[in-house]
C-alpha positions in Angstrom: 17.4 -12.3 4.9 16.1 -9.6 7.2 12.4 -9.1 8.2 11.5 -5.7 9.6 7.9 -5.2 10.8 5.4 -2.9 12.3 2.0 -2.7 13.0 -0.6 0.0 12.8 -3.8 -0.4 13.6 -5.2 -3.6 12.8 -2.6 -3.7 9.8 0.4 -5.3 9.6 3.7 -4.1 7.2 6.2 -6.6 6.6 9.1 -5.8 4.9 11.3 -8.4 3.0 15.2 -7.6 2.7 17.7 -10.0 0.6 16.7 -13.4 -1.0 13.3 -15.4 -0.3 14.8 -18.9 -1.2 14.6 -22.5 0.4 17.4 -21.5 2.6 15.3 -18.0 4.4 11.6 -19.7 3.4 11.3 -21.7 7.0 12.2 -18.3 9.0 10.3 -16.1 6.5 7.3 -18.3 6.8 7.9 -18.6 10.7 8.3 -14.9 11.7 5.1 -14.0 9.5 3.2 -16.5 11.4 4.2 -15.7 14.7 3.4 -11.9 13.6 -0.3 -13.1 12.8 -1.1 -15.7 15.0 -3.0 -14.3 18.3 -2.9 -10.7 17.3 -5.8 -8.7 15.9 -4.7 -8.1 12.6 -7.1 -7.4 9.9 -5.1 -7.1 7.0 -1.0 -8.0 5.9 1.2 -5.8 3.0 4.0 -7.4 2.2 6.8 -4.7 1.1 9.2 -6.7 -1.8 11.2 -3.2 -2.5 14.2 -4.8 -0.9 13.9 -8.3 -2.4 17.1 -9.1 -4.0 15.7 -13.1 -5.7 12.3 -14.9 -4.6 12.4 -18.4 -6.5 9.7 -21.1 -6.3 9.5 -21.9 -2.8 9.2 -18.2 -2.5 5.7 -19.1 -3.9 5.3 -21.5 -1.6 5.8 -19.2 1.5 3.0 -16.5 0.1 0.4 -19.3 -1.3 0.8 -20.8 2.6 0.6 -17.5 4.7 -2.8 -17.0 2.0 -4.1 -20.5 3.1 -3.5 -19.8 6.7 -5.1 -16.2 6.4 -8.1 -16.9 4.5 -10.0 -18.7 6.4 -9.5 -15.2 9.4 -10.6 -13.4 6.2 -7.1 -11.6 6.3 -6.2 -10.3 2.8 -2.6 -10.3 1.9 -1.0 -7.6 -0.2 2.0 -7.3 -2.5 3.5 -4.1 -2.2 6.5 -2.9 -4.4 8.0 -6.0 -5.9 11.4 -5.2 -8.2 10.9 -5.9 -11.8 12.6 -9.8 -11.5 10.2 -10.3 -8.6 7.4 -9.2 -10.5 7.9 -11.4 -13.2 7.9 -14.7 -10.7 4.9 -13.0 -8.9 2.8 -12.4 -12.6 4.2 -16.2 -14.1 2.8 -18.2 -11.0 -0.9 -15.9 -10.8 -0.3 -15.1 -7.5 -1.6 -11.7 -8.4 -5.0 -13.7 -8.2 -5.6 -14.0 -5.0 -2.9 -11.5 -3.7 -3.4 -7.8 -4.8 -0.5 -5.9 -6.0 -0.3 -2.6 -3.9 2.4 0.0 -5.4 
């Protein structure tokens, strides 16, 4: 699992590269914290293109970045999950309180 990142703005891009599974999920969930903890950041995408699996605790790791963003009012955004991805996204409803973007 890589995680590349930039920010512009008050925006912040994350990109996801090889397998969001319960070995990657503590530094996937780590590194996007420490990108949004401190910083002015208004808003998070979340590019998927690159996701090879995401399982379950995949979930987890977007449902607990929302809870920890909510509150700042910092909406979180799905941007180009692959076709398997999507499926996991669509079956668990996070598309309800994530928006898909591209």
């Amino acid at each position: 699992m890589t995680i590349e990142h930039y920010k512009k703005s008050d925006t912040l891009y994350v990109k996801l590269c090889g397998e969001l599974d319960e070995h990657h999920s503590a530094y996937v969930r780590t590194t996007i914290d420490m990108l949004t903890d401190g910083d002015v950041v208004k808003r998070v995408y979340i590019d998927m293109s690159d996701l090879d699996f995401m399982d379950s605790t995949g979930i987890g790791v977007l449902i607990g970045r929302y809870k920890r963003l909510k509150p700042r009012g910092i909406p979180i955004f799905i941007q180009s999950p692959p076709p398997t991805v999507d499926k996991v996204l669509k079956l668990s409803g996070i598309y309800e309180i994530m928006t898909k973007a591209g």
